[in-house]
C-alpha positions in Angstrom: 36.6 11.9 -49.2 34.8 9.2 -47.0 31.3 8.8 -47.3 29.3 9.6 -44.0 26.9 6.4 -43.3 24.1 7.3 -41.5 23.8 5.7 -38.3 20.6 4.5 -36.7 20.5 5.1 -32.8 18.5 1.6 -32.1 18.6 -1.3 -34.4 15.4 -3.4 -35.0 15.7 -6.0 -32.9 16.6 -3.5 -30.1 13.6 -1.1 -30.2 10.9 -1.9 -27.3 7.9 -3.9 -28.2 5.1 -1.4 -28.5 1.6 -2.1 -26.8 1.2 -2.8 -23.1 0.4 -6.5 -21.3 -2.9 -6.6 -20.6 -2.8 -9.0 -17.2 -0.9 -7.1 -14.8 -2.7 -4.2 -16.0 -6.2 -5.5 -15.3 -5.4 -6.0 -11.9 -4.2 -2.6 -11.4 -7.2 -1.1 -13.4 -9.6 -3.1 -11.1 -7.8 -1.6 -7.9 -8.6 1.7 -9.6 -12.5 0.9 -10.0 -12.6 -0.2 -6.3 -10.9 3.4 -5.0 -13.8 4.9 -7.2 -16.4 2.9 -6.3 -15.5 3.7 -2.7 -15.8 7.0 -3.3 -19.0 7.3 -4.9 -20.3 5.1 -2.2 -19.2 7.9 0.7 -20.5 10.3 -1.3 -24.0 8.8 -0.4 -23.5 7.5 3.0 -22.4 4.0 2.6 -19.4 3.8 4.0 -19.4 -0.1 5.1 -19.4 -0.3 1.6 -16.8 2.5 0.6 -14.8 0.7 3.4 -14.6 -2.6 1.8 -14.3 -1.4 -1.4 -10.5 0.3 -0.4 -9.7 -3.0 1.2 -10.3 -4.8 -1.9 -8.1 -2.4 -3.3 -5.6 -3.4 -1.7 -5.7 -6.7 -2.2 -6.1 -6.7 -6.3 -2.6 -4.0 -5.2 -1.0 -6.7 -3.7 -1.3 -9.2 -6.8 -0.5 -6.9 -10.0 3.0 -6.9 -8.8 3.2 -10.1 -8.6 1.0 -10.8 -11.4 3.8 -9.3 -14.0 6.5 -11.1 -12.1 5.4 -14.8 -12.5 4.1 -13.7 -16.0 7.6 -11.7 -17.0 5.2 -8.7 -17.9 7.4 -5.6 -15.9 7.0 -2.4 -17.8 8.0 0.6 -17.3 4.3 2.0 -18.1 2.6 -0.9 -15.6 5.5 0.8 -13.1 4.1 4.8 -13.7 0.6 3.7 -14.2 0.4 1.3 -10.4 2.1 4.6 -8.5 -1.1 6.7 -10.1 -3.6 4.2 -8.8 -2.1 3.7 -5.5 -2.1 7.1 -5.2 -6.1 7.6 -6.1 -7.0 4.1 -3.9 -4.6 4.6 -1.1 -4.8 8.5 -0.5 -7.7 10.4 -2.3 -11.0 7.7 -1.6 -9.5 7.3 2.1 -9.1 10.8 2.7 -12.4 11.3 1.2 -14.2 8.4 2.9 -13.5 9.9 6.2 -14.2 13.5 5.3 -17.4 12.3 4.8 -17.8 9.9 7.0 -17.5 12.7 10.0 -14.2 15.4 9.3 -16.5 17.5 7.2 -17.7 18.5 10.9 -14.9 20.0 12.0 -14.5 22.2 9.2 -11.2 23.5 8.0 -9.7 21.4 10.5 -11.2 18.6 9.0 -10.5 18.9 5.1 -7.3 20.5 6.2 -6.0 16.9 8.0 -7.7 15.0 5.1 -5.3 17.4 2.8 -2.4 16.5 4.6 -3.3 12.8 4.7 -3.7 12.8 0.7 -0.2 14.9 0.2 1.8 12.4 2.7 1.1 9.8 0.7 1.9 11.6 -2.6 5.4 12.2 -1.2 5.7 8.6 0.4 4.9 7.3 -3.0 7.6 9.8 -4.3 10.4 8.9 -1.9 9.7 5.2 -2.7 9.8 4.6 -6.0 13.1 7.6 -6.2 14.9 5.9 -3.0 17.2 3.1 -3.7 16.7 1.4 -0.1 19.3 -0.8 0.7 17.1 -2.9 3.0 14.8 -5.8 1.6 13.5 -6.8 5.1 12.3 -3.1 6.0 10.2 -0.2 4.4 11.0 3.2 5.2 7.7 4.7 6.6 4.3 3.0 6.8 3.3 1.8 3.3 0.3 3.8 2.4 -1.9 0.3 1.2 -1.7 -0.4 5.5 -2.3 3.1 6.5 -5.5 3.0 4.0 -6.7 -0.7 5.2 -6.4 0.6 8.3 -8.7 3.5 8.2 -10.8 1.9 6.1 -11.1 -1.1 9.1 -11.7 1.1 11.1 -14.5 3.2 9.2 -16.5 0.1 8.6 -16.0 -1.4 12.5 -18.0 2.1 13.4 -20.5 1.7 10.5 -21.3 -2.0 11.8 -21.7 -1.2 15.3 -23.2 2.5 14.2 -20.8 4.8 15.7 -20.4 8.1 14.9 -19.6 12.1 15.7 -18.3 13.3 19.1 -15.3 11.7 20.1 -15.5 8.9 17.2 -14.9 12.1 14.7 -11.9 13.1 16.8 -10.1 9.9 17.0 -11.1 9.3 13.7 -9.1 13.0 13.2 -6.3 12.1 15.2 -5.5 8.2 13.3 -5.2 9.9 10.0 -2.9 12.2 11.1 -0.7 10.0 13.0 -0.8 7.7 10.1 0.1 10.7 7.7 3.2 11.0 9.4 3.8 7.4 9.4 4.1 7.4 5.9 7.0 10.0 6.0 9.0 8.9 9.0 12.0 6.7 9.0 10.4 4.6 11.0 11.4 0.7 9.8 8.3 -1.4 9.2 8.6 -5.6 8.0 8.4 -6.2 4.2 7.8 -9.6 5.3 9.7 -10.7 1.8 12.0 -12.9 3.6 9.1 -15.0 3.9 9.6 -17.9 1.6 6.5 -19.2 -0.2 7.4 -21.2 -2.8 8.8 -24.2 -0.9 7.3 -26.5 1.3 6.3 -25.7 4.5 4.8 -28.1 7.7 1.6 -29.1 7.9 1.0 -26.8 11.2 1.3 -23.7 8.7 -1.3 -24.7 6.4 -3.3 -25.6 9.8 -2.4 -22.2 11.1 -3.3 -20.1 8.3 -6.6 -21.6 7.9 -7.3 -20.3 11.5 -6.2 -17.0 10.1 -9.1 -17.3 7.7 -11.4 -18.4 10.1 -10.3 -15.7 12.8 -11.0 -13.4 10.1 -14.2 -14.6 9.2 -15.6 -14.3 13.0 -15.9 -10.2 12.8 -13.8 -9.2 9.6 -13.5 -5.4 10.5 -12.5 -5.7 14.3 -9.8 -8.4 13.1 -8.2 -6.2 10.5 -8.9 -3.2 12.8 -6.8 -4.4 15.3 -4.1 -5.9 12.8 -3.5 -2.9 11.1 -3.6 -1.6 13.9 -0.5 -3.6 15.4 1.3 -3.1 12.1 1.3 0.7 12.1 2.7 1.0 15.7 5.0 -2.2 15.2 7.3 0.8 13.2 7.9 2.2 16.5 8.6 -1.2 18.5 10.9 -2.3 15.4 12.9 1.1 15.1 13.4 1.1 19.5 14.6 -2.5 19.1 17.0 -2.1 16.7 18.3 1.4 18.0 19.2 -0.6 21.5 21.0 -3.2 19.1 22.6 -0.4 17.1 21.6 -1.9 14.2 21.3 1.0 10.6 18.8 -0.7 8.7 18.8 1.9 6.0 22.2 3.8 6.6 23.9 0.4 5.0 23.1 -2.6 2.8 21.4 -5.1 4.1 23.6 -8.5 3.1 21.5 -11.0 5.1 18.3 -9.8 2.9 17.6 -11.8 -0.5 18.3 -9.9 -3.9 15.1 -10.3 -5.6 12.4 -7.5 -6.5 10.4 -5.2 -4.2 7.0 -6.2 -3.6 5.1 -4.5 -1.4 2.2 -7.1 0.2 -0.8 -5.3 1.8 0.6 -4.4 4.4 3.1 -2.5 2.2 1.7 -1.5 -0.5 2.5 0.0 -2.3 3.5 -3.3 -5.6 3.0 -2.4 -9.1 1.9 -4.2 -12.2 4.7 -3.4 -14.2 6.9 -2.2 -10.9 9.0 -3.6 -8.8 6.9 -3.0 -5.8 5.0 0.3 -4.2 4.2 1.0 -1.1 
């Protein structure tokens, strides 16, 4: 009678290195410190400084994905670990910001729409990171890193110029939930990663983007105010455009669009230190 050999399920040289990389992480960790920062500061009244500290955010968001690409440092923990941060930075201290900022006035109306902001972005991190899209040019919904730049703009343009309550608190009410739905629509926003940066470009694009810095510069909050602002309804110009063209953007691959990973850039967001991109 044979002798049974007992079989090992993973050789050696197969089993995962254990440990996690510590770059791509640090980014992501340092998003997360921002969103709680933020938060603290609403908690006390300074929002202008709860207001920078999501946009920040957003922009260490925007490199931890990118961060573990260059590096070769993807994991699936960095992946699981981004989509809990983006989650905290993108929907809680947002939600929270402007609940205190002037929602907590309205009562249950208020912290109700603040609810449904947080939970829209819970399910649009869901859908993404579960929904193989077979478009690289488009997102499906408003990435919730845009949606939280853009309230957080527009939090610290009122701070600045010291408006607050009456109307202010009701378009204030309003934005968030429009941007809630946003998130969860089908609406097609740009990815913007058909933009190649890694070969040369003309000397009227490095001229151009350092007026981009500059324009910036002149009244930072009013700027991103307004390009946020042309972002999130851009879903809505994009998604009539393409309907007259009869153009599916996400019924069918895309095989004009470059197979490389997602990244999500701010205006995304959702990226991932460790993911493919969030957003």
């Amino acid at each position: 009678m044979a002798k049974l050999q007992k079989v090992s399920t993973l050789d050696s040289s197969e089993r995962p290195p254990k440990g996690i990389y510590i770059l791509p992480n640090l980014f992501t960790t340092a998003s997360l410190f921002a969103a709680f920062y933020a938060i603290i500061q609403s908690t006390v009244g300074n929002f202008e400084n709860a207001a920078i500290a999501v946009i920040i955010a957003a922009v260490l968001d925007s490199l931890d994905g990118r961060v573990a690409r260059m590096t070769n440092t993807v994991s699936d923990f960095g992946k699981e670990y981004d989509s809990l941060v983006d989650l905290v930075a993108f929907g809680l201290a947002p939600a929270l910001i402007l609940f205190e900022w002037g929602l907590k006035d309205l009562g249950k109306v208020g912290w109700l729409t603040a609810f449904i902001y947080v939970a829209t972005t819970a399910l649009r991190l869901a859908r993404f990171n579960t929904q193989d899209s077979p478009s690289k040019r488009y997102f499906q919904g408003l990435p919730c890193p845009a949606a939280a730049v853009l309230l957080a703009a527009g939090i610290w343009t009122a701070a600045t110029y010291n408006v607050t309550g009456g109307l202010y608190t009701i378009v204030g009410l309003g934005t968030m939930f429009l941007l809630s739905m946003a998130m969860v629509s089908p609406l097609p926003y740009r990815s913007f990663k058909d933009l190649d940066l890694k070969h040369r470009v003309p000397f009227m694009a490095v001229l151009g983007l350092v007026l981009v810095f500059v324009l910036i510069s002149f009244d930072p909050p009013r700027v991103l105010l307004v390009a946020f602002s042309s972002y999130a309804v851009s879903g809505l110009i994009v998604w009539g455009l393409l309907r007259r063209s009869g153009e599916q953007v996400f019924g069918q691959k895309d095989a004009k669009s470059p197979e490389e990973p997602e990244g999500d850039p701010i205006v995304s967001g959702e990226n991932a230190s460790g993911r493919v991109n969030r957003p």
